[in-house]
C-alpha positions as CSV (number, residue, x, y, z in Angstrom):
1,X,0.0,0.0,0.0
2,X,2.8,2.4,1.0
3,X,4.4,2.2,-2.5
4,X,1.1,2.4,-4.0
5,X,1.1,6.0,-2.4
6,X,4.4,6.7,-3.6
7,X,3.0,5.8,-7.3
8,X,0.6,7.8,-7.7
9,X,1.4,11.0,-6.1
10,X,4.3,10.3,-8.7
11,X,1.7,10.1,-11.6
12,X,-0.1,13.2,-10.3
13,X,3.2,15.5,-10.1
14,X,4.4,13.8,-13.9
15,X,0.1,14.6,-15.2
16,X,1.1,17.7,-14.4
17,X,3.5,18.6,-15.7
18,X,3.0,16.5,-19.2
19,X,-0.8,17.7,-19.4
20,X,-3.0,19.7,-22.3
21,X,-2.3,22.7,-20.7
22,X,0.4,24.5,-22.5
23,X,0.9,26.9,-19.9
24,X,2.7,24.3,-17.6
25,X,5.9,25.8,-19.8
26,X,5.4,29.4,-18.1
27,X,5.5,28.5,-14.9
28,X,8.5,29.6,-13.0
29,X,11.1,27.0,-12.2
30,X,9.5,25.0,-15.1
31,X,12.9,23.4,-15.9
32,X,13.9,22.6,-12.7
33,X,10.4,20.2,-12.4
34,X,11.2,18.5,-15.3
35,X,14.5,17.5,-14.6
36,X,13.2,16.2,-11.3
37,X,10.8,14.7,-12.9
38,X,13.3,12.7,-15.4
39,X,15.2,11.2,-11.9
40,X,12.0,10.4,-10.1
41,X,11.1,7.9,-13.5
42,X,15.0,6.3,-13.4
43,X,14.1,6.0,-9.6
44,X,11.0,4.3,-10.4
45,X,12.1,1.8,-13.0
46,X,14.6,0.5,-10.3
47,X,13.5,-2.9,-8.8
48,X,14.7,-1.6,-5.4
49,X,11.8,-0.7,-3.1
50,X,11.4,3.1,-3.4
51,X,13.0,5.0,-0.2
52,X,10.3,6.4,2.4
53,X,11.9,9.8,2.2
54,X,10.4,9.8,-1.3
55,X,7.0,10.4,0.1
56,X,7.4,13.8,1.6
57,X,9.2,14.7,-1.7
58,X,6.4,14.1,-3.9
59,X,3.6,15.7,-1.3
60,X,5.8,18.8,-1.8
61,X,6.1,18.8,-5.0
62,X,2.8,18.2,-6.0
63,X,1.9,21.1,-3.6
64,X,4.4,23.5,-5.4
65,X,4.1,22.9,-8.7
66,X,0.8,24.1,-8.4
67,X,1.7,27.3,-6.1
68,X,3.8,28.0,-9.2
69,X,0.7,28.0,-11.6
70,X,-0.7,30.2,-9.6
71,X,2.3,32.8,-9.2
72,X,2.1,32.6,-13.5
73,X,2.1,35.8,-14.9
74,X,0.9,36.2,-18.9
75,X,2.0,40.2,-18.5
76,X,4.1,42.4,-16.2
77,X,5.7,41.0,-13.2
78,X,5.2,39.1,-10.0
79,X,5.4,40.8,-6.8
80,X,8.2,41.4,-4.1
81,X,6.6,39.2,-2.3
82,X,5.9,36.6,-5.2
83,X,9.1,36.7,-6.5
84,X,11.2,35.5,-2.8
85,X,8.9,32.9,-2.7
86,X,10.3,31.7,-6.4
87,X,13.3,32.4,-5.0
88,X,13.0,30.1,-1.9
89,X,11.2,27.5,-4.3
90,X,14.1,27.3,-6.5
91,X,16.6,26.8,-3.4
92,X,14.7,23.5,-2.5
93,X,14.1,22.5,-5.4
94,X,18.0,22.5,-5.7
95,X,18.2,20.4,-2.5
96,X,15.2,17.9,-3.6
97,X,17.5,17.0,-7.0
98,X,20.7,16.7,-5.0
99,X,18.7,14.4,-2.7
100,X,17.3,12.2,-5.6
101,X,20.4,12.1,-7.6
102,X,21.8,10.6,-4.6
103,X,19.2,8.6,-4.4
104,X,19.4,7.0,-8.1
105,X,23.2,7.0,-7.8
106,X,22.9,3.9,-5.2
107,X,20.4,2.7,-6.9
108,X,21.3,2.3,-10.1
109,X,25.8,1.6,-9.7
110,X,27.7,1.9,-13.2
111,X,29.6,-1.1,-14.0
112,X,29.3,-2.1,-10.3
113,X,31.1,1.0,-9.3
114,X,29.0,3.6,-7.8
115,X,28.9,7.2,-9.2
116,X,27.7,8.6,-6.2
117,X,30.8,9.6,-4.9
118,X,31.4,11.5,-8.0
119,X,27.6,13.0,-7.8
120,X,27.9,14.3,-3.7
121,X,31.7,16.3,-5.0
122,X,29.6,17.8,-7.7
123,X,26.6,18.6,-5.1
124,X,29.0,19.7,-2.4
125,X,30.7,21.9,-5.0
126,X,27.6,23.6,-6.4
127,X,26.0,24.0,-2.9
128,X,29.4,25.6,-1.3
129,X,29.7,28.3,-4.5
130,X,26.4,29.5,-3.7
131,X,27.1,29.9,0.0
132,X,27.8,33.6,1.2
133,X,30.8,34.8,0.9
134,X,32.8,37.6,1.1
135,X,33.3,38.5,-2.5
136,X,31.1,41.4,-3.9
137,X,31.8,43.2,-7.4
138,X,31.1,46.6,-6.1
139,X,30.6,47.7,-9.5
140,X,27.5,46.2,-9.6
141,X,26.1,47.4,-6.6
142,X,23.5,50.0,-6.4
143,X,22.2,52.1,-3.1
144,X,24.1,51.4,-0.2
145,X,26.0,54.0,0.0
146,X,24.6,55.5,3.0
147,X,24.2,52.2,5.2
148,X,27.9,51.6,4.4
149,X,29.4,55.1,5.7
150,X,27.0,54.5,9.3
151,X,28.6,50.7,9.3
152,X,32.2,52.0,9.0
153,X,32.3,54.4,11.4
154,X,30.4,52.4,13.7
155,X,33.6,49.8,13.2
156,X,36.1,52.9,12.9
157,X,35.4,54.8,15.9
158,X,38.3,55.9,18.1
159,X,36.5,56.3,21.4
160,X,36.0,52.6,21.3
161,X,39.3,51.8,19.4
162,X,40.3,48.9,22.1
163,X,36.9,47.7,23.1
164,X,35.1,44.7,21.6
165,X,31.9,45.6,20.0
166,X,29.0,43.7,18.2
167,X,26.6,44.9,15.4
168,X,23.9,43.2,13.9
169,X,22.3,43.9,10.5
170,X,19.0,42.9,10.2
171,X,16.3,43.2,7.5
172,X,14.1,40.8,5.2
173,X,15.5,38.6,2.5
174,X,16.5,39.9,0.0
175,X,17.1,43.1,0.8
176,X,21.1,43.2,0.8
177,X,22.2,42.0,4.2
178,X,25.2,39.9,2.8
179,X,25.5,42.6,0.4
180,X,26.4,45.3,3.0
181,X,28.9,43.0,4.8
182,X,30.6,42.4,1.8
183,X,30.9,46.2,1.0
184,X,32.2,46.6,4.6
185,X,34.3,43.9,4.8
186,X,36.5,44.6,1.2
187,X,36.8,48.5,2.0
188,X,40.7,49.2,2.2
189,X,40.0,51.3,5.6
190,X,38.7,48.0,7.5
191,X,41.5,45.9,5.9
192,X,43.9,48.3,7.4
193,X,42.5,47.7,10.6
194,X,41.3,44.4,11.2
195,X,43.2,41.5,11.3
196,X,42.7,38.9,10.9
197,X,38.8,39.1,8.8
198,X,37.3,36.3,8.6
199,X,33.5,35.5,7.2
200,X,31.0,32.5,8.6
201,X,28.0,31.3,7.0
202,X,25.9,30.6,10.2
203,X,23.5,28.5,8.5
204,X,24.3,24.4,8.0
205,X,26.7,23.2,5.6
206,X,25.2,20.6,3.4
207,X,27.6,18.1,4.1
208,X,27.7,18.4,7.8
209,X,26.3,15.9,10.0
210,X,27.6,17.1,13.5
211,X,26.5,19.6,16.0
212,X,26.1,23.1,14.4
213,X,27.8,24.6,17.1
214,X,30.9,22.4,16.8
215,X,30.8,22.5,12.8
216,X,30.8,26.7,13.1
217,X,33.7,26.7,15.9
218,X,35.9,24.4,13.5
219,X,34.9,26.6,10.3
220,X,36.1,29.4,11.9
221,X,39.2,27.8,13.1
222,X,39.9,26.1,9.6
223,X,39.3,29.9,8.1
224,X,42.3,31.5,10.9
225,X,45.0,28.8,9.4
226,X,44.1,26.0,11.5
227,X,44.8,23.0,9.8
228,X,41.8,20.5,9.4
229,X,43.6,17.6,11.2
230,X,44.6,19.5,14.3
231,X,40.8,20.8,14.7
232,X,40.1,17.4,14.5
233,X,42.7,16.4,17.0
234,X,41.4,19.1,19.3
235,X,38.2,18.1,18.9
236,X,38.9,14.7,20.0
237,X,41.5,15.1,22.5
238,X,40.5,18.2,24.4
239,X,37.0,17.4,25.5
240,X,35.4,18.4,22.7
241,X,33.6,21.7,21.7
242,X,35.0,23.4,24.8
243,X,38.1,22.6,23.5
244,X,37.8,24.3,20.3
245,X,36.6,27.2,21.8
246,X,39.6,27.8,24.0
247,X,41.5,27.1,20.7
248,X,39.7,29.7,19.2
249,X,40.3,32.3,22.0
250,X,44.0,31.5,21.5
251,X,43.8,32.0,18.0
252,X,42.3,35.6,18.3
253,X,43.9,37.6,21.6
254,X,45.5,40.1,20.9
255,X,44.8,40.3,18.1
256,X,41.6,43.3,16.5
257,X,39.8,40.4,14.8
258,X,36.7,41.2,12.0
259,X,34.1,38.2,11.8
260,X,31.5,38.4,10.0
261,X,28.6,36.1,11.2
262,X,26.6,35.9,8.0
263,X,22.7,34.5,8.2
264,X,22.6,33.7,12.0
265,X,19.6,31.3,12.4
266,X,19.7,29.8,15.6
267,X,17.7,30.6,18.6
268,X,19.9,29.0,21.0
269,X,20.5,31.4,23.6
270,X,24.2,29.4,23.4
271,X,24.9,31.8,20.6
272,X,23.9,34.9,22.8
273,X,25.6,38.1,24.2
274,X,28.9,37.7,22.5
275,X,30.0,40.6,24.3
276,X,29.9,37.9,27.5
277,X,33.7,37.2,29.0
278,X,34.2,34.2,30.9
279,X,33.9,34.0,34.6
280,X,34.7,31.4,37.2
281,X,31.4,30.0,37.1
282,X,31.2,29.1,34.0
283,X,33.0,26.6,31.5
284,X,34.6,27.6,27.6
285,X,31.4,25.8,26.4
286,X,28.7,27.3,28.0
287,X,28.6,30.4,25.5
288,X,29.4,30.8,22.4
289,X,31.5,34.1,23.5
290,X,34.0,32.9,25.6
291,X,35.4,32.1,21.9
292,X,36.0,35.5,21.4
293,X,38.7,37.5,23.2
294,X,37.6,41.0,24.3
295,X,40.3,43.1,24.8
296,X,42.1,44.6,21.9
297,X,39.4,45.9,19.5
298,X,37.8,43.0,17.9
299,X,34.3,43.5,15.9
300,X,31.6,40.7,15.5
301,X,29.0,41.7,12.2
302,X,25.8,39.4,12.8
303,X,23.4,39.2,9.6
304,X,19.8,38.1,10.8
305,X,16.2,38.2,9.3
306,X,15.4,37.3,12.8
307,X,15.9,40.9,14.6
308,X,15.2,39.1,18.1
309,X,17.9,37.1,17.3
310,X,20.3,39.8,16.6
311,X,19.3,42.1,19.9
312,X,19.9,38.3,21.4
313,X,23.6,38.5,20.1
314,X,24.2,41.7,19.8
315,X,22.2,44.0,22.3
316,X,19.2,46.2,20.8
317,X,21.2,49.2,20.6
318,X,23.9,47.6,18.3
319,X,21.2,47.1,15.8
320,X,21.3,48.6,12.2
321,X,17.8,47.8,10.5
322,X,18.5,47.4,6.8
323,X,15.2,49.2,5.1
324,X,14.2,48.9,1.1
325,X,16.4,50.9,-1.1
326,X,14.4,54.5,-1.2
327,X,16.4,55.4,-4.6
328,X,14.3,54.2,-7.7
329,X,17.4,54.6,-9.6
330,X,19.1,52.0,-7.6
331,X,16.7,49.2,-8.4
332,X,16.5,50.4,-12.2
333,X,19.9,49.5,-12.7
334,X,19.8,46.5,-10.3
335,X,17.3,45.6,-12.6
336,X,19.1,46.4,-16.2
337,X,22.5,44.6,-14.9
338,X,20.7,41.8,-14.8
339,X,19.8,41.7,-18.5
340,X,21.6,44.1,-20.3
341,X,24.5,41.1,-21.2
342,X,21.9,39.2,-23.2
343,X,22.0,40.6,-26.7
344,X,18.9,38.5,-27.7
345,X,16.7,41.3,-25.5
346,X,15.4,44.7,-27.3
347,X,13.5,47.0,-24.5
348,X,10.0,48.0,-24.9
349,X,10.3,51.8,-27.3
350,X,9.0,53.4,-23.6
351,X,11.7,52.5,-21.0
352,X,10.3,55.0,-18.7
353,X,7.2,52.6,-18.3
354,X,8.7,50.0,-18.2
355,X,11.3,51.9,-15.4
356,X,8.1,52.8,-13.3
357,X,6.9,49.2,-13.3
358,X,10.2,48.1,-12.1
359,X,10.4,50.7,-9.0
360,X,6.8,50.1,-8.4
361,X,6.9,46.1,-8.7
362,X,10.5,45.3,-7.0
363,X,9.2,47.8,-3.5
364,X,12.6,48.4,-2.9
365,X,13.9,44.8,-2.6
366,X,17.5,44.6,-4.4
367,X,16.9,40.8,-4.9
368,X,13.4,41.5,-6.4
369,X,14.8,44.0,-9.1
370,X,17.4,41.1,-10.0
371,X,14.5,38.7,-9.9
372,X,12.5,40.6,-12.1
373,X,15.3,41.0,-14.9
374,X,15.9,37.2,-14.8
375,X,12.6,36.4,-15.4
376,X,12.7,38.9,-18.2
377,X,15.2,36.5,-19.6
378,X,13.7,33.9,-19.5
379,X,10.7,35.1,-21.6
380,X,13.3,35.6,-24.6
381,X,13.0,33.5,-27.3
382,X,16.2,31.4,-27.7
């Protein structure tokens, strides 16, 4: 019976998708469904019993694909708000393919050698280059002018030159968090201050099976010099995470650090009040900041969408709220960046129109405007 299920939700997400309608074609992430759809048949035809997991996969798909034919748009453009959930439906849709490939990889062995191992490099590799990071061409950034001058001198300033101090930047997705950081974290003045910078993607690495907590305390050591095998050595031979943390500490005093903390997620009060120093009460594991030497200048940046998160690790009044860009030029050329390369695409005779629909439609959201001149693209004929 419980493969029966799995059948036919398959069927109905493949009707779908194969049906009358010619529309299916227009829907966003159209391309990304039918490649899914191509592993879920190789899958199928196996003789293995299909993996329970599957299940879950199909309910969401079925579910989505038809949120998409509803976000379909004949004319104009979808909303802010429309197009970050596109956005959000492409990044697991992503994961769901990785997932199956994996899937199909021990299912189906070539020449009794399995390709898997070959298909997880390629997965890892794809998954890591679209992780944050701290490369930003500047050239192509639009808007932030203003938000980087407060950010800099709230770094810069003398009267706190040897203190430690914490800042979070908070705002919705999409509307240039990361962005920011990496503006901040590239301009010559902080390079001749800091050292050492580093940059941490809070969120979890998809190859990562341990604690989150452990796996960010060995990124960050791995990204000060450390070499892998010696985290691992102190992780196993120093009593675990509180040993990296001390290693950490030992890494950083004296020294006026930058990290970056990009996407913080967790609610774990663990990760709170980094400006916290160690006392005799408590152990290096009990807080996240007992990492984090506090003595010679060093500067913490938190991204968040989660602005109770960021007062959690931060304090409220070492919060910069990241609002939509107020400059309608900004998101025009966001917008035009996006697909001016594509020599394929003639603008309407009225830009101007087309100009106003962009401010109007993209509310100020840089990732909107890019959104919005992809999906342009897309409606070219190739």
């Amino acid at each position: 019976m419980a493969q029966e299920i799995e059948h036919y939700l398959k069927e109905q997400f493949e009707k779908v998708l194969d049906g009358k309608d010619q529309s299916i074609s227009k829907i966003p992430r159209y391309n990304q469904f039918q490649e899914i759809k191509s592993l879920l048949v190789d899958i199928f035809s196996s003789s293995s019993p299909v993996d329970s997991s599957i299940r879950d996969k199909l309910y969401y798909l079925n579910n989505v694909v038809t949120e998409c034919q509803m976000l379909t748009r004949k004319h104009g453009f979808n909303s802010p708000e429309e197009l970050l959930t596109i956005n959000r439906i492409r990044r697991e849709l992503n994961k769901i393919k990785r997932e199956l490939k994996a899937t199909k990889d021990k299912l189906q062995p070539n020449n009794g050698v399995s390709s898997s191992q070959g298909t997880e490099t390629s997965s890892r590799n794809t998954e890591i280059s679209r992780w944050t990071t701290h490369v930003v061409d500047d050239s192509k950034v639009y808007g932030f002018d203003d938000n980087v001058v407060s950010m800099e001198k709230l770094l810069l300033e003398k009267e706190s030159h040897d203190r430690f101090k914490a800042v979070g930047i908070v705002g919705r997705e999409g509307i240039g968090k990361t962005t920011l950081c990496q503006l901040i974290f590239n301009k010559p003045e902080v390079k001749n201050n800091f050292l050492p910078r580093i940059w941490v993607c809070m969120a979890r690495h998809p190859d990562e099976d341990e604690d989150l907590k452990v796996a960010i305390v060995k990124r960050m050591l791995v990204y000060l010099g450390v070499g892998r095998e010696t985290v691992k050595s102190i992780f196993d031979e120093k009593r675990g995470l509180e040993g990296l943390l001390c290693a950490l500490y030992q890494q950083l005093v004296g020294k006026r650090y930058l990290i970056v903390l990009d996407d913080a997620r967790e609610t774990d009060s663990w990760y709170g009040q980094l400006d916290s120093c160690l006392s005799r009460d408590k152990k290096w594991d009990d807080g996240f900041a007992f990492g984090l030497p506090k003595g010679n200048g060093g500067r913490v940046i938190v991204t968040s969408r989660n602005e109770e998160l960021a007062k959690m690790m931060v304090g409220e009044e070492n919060i910069h709220r990241l609002l939509p860009l107020s400059d309608p030029e900004s998101c025009w050329k966001i917008f035009k960046d996006a697909v001016e390369n594509d020599p394929i695409l003639s603008y309407p005779s009225d830009l101007e129109d087309l100009k106003l629909e962009i401010n109007q439609k993209c509310g100020g959201i840089p990732l909107a405007a890019k959104m919005m001149g992809q999906a342009m693209l897309e409606q070219v004929p190739k």
